[in-house]
C-alpha positions as CSV (number, residue, x, y, z in Angstrom):
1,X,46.1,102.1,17.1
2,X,48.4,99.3,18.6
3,X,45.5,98.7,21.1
4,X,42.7,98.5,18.8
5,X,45.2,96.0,16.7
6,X,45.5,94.1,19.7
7,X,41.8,93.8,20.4
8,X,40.9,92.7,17.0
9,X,43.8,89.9,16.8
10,X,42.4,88.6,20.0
11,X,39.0,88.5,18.5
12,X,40.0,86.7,15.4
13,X,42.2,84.2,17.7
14,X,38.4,83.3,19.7
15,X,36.5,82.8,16.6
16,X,39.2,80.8,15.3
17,X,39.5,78.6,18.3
18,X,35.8,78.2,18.4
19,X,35.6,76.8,14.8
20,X,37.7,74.0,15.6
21,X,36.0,73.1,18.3
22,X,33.6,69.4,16.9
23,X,29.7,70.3,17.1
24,X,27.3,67.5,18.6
25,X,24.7,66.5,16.7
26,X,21.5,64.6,18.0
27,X,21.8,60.9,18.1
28,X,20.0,59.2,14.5
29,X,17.9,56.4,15.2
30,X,18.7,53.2,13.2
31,X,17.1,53.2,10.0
32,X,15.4,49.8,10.8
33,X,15.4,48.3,14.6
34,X,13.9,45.3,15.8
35,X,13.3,44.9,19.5
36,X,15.1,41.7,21.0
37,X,12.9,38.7,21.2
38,X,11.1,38.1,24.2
39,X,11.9,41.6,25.2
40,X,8.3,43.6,26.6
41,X,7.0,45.3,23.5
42,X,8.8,42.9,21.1
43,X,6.1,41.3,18.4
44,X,4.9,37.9,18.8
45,X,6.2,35.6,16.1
46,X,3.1,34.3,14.5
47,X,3.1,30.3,14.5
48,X,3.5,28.2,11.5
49,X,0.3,26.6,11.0
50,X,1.0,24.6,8.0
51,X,0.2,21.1,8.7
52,X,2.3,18.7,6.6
53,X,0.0,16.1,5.1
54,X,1.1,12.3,5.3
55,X,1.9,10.5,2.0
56,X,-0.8,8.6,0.6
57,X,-0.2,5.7,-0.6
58,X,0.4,5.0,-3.8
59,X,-3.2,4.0,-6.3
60,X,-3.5,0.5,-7.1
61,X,-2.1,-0.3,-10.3
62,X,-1.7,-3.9,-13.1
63,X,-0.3,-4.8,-15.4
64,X,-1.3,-7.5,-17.7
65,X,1.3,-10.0,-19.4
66,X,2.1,-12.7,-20.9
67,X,3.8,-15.2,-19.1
68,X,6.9,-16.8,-20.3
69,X,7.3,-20.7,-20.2
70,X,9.9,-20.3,-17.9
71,X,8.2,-18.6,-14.9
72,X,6.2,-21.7,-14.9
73,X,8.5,-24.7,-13.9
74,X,6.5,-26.2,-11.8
75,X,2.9,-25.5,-12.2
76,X,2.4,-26.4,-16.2
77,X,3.1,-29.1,-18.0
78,X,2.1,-30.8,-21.3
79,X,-1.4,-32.3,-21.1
80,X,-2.3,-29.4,-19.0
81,X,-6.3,-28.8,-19.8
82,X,-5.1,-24.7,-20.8
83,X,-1.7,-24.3,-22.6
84,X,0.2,-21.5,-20.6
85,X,0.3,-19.3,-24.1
86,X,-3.7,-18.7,-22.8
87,X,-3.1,-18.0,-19.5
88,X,-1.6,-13.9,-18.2
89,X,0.3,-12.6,-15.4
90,X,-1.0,-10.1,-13.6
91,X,1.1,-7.7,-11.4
92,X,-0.8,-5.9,-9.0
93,X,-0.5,-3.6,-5.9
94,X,-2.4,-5.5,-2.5
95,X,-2.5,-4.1,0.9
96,X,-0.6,-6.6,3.4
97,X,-1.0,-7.5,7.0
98,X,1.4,-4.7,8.0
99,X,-1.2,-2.1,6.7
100,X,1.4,-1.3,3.6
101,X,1.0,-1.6,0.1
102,X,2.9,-4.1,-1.7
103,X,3.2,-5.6,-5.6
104,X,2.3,-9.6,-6.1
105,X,1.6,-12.0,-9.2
106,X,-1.1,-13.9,-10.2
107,X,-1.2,-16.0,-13.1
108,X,-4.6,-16.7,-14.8
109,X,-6.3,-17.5,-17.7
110,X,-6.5,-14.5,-20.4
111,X,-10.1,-14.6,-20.4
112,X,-10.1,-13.9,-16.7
113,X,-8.0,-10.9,-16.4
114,X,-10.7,-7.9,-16.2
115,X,-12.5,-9.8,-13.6
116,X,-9.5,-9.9,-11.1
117,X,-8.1,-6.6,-12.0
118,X,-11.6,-5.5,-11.0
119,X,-12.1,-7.7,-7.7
120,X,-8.6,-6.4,-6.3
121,X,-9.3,-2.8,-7.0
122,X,-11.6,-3.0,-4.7
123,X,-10.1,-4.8,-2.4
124,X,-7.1,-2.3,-2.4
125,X,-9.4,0.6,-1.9
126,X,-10.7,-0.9,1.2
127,X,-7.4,-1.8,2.4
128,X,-8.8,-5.7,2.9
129,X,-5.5,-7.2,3.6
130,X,-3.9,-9.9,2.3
131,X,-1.1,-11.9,3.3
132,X,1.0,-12.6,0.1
133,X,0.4,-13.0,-3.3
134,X,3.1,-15.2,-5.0
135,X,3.0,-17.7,-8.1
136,X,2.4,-20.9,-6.9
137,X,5.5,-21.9,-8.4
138,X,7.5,-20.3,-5.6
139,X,6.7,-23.5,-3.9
140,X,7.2,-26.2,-6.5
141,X,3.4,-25.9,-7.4
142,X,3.0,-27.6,-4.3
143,X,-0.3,-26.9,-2.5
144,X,-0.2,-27.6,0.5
145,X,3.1,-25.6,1.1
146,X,1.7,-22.6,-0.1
147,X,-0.9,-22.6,2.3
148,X,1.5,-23.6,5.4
149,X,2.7,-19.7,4.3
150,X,-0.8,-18.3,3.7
151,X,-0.2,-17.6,-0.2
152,X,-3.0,-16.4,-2.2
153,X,-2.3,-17.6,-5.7
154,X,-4.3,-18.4,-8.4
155,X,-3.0,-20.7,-11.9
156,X,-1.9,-24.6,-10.5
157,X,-2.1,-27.4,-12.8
158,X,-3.6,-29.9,-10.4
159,X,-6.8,-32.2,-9.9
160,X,-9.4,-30.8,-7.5
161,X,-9.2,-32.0,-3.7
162,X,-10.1,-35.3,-3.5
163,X,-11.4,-35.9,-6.9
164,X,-10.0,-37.1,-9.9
165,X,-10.8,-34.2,-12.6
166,X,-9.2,-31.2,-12.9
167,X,-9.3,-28.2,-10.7
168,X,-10.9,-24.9,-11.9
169,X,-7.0,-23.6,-10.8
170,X,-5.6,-26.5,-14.0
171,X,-7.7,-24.1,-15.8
172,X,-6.6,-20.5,-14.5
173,X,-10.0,-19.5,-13.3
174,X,-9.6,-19.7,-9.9
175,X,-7.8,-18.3,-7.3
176,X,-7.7,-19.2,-3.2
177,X,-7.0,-16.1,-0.7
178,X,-5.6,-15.5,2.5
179,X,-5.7,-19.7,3.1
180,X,-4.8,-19.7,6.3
181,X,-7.3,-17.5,7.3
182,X,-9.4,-19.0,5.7
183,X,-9.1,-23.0,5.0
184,X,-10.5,-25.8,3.5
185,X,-13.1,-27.9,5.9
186,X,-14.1,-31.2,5.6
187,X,-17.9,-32.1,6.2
188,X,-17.2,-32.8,9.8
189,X,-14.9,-29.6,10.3
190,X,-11.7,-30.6,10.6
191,X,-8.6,-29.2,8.2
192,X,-5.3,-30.3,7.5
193,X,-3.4,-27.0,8.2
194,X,-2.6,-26.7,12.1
195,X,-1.8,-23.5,11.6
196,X,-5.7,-22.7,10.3
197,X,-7.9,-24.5,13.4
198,X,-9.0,-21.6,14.6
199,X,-10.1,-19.9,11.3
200,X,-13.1,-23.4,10.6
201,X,-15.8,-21.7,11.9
202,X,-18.0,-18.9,10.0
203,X,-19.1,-15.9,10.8
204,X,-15.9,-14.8,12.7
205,X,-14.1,-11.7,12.8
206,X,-10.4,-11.6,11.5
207,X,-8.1,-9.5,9.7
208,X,-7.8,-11.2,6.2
209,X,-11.2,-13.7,6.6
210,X,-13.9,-14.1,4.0
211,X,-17.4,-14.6,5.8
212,X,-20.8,-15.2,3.5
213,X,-22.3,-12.4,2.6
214,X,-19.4,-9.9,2.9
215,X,-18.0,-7.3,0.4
216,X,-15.5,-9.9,-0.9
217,X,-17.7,-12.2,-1.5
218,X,-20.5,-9.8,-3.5
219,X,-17.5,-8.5,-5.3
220,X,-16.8,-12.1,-7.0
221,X,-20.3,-12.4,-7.4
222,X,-20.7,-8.8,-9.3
223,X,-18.1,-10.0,-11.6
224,X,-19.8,-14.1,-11.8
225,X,-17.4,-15.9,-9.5
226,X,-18.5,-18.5,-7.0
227,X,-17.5,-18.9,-3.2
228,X,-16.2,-21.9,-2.1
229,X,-17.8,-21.0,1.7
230,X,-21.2,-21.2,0.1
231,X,-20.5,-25.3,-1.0
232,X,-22.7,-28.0,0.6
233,X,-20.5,-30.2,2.9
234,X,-16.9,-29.2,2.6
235,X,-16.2,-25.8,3.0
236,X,-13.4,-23.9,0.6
237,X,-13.5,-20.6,2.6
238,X,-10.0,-19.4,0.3
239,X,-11.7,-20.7,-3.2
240,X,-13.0,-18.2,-5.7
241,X,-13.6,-19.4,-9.1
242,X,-15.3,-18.5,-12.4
243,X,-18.9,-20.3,-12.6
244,X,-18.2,-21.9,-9.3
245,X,-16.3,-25.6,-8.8
């Protein structure tokens, strides 16, 4: 009996041990695993195709106004053949010479307004350029000055060039564009603006030049304005105006 005791203690002492002892399990694989990048077998990362469009830029857009008797200093007076309660400003988007759009003012008569608003539309869908587009006044309704800068501008109490009555501009239905580009010529060619000698002769290719027959010119005419490139003798290749003179 103390033998068989023996035997059995020593078999309860090995089972004992050998429940202590840790089990291995297998190894788990991660639930989610993603091979390194650039490793063989690893997925190729699909490139982003997406092509981020440029900003357009913004749609030509006027506004219509009265102008107050103050924006005027220069450019109106008493005795002036249109009071400036008939005449509008107009503030408009123009594409420039640096192929951006800008915002200028024109001032001209009220009865005129549909007629630019439609002319420059167009113009600013075709991105024609134009230089500047300021009231005349900028320059002390002086002329001459705002050609020197190339201003396009339209409203200018004066007397027509070289003539005694009054401009179609003393009545706001006229307007002169890009006028260094495109000058006034005397009869035997010559202008008074160094800065325009080159731009006398027509046809010629230029950014910013009028020549007979082109899409500036038909768009005057779809609306009834007059080209001063089209006058017999002197040459006004910068004058638009209403009826023509």
């Amino acid at each position: 009996m103390k033998r068989a005791a023996t035997m059995a203690f020593v078999v309860l002492a090995s089972v004992s041990c050998g429940a202590a002892e840790p089990v291995a399990s297998p190894a788990r694989e991660p639930l989610t695993s993603a091979p390194a990048s650039g490793t063989p077998g690893s997925p190729t990362p699909k490139p982003d195709t997406a092509t981020p469009s440029p900003t357009a830029p913004p749609a030509f857009s006027a506004k219509v106004s009265k102008i107050a008797r103050d924006r005027l200093p220069y450019s109106w007076r008493p005795g002036c053949p249109v009071h400036y309660r008939d005449l509008r400003l107009i503030t408009m988007t123009y594409w420039g010479f640096d192929n951006k759009p800008h915002t200028g003012e024109l001032v001209v008569r009220s009865t005129v307004t549909d007629d630019i608003v439609t002319v420059f539309r167009k113009l600013y869908s075709w991105r024609w350029p134009i230089k500047q587009m300021k009231l005349v006044d900028a320059y002390k309704a002086d002329d001459f000055a705002s050609i020197e800068v190339d201003n396009t501008s339209a409203f200018n109490c004066r007397r027509a060039t070289g003539s005694s009555n009054w401009s179609n501009h003393a009545y706001g239905e006229a307007i002169d564009i890009n006028p260094r580009e495109n000058p006034y010529v005397t009869a035997s060619g010559s202008t008074a603006h160094e800065n325009a000698k080159k731009y006398t002769k027509r046809p010629m290719k230029g950014k910013g030049v009028v020549n007979p027959g082109d899409k500036v010119v038909k768009a005057f005419t779809q609306v009834g304005w007059e080209w001063g490139g089209y006058w017999s003798g002197a040459k006004d290749y910068q004058h638009f105006s209403k009826g023509g003179g």
